[in-house]
N, C-alpha and C positions, 0 to 999 in steps of 0.2 A: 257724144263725149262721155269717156265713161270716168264716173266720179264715187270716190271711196270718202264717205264720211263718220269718222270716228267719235264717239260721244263715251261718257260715264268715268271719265278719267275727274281725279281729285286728290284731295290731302287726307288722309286715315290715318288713324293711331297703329300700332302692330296689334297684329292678333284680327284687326277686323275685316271687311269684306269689300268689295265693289262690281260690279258690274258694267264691264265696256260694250258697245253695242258700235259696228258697221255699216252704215247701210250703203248699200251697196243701185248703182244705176247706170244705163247705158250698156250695160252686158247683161248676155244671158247669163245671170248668175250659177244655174243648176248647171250649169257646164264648168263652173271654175272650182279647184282647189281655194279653200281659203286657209289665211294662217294670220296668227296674232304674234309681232314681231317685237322687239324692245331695245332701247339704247340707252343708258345709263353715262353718265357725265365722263368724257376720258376713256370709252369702251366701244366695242365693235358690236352694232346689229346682230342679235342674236333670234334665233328662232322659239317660240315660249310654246305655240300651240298649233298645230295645222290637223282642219277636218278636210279630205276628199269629196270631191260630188258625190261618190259614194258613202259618206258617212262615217269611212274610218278615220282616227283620228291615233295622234301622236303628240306626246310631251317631252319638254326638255325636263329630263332628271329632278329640275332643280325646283319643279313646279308641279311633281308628278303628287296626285293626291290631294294637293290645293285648288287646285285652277281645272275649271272644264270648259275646254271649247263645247260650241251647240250653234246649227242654221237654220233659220227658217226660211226655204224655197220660194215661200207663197209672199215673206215681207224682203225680199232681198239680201236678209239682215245674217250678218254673224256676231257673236256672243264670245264673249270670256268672262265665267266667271269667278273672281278669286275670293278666296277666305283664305284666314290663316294668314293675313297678310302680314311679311316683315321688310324693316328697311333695307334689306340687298333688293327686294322688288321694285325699287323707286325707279325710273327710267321715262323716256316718252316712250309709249304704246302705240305701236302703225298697225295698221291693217294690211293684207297685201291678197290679190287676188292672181292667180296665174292657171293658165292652161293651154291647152293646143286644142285649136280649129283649125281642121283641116291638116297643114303640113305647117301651120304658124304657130309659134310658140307666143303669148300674150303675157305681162303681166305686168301688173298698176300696185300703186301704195298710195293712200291716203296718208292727210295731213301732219297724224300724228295726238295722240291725249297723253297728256302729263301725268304720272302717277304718284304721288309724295307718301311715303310711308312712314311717320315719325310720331316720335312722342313729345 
C-alpha cells in the first residue's frame, strides 16, 4: 500500500521559512517523479514544485527563487523548502508521486499540510 505522508506545514509570519518533508512508502520511490502541489481556499490545485527521478526540477513562477524542491533516495523522502514566505502562499500542501512502470501510468497524493502565512 503505497502511502505519501506530509509533515512541516504551520503558521509563519511573512518573510519567514518552513520546511515540508514527504515520505514517501510502498513504492519504489527512485522511479517516481515527485512534486509539491497547493490549494488555496476558493482555488484550483496548482503545481508549486516537481523534481524527476532524474533530478531535474521545475518551478511555478510564482515560487521561482523562494522554494527549492530536493530528494533523498536513500530516506524516501521529498522536501520543499521555502523562505521569503508571503500570505498568497497560505494553501494546503500535497505531495503527489507519479510515473510509469512498465506500460502503467501510476500516481498517488498524500494527505495534505496546512500552510498559514500571516501577521
Amino acid at each position: 500500500q503505497v502511502q505519501l505522508v506530509e509533515s512541516g506545514g504551520g503558521s509563519v509570519q511573512p518573510g519567514g521559512s518552513l520546511r515540508l518533508s514527504c515520505a514517501a512508502s510502498g513504492l519504489i520511490f527512485r522511479l517516481y517523479d515527485m512534486g509539491w502541489y497547493r490549494q488555496a481556499p476558493g482555488k484550483q490545485r496548482e503545481l508549486v514544485a516537481r523534481i524527476t527521478d532524474g533530478g531535474n526540477t521545475n518551478y511555478a513562477d510564482s515560487v521561482k527563487g523562494r522554494f527549492t524542491i530536493s530528494r533523498d533516495n536513500v530516506k524516501n523522502t521529498v522536501y520543499l523548502q521555502m523562505i521569503s514566505l508571503k500570505p498568497d502562499d497560505t494553501a494546503v500542501y500535497y505531495c503527489k508521486a507519479d510515473g510509469v512502470i512498465g506500460v502503467l501510468r501510476y500516481d498517488y497524493w498524500g494527505q495534505g499540510t496546512q500552510v498559514t502565512v500571516s501577521s
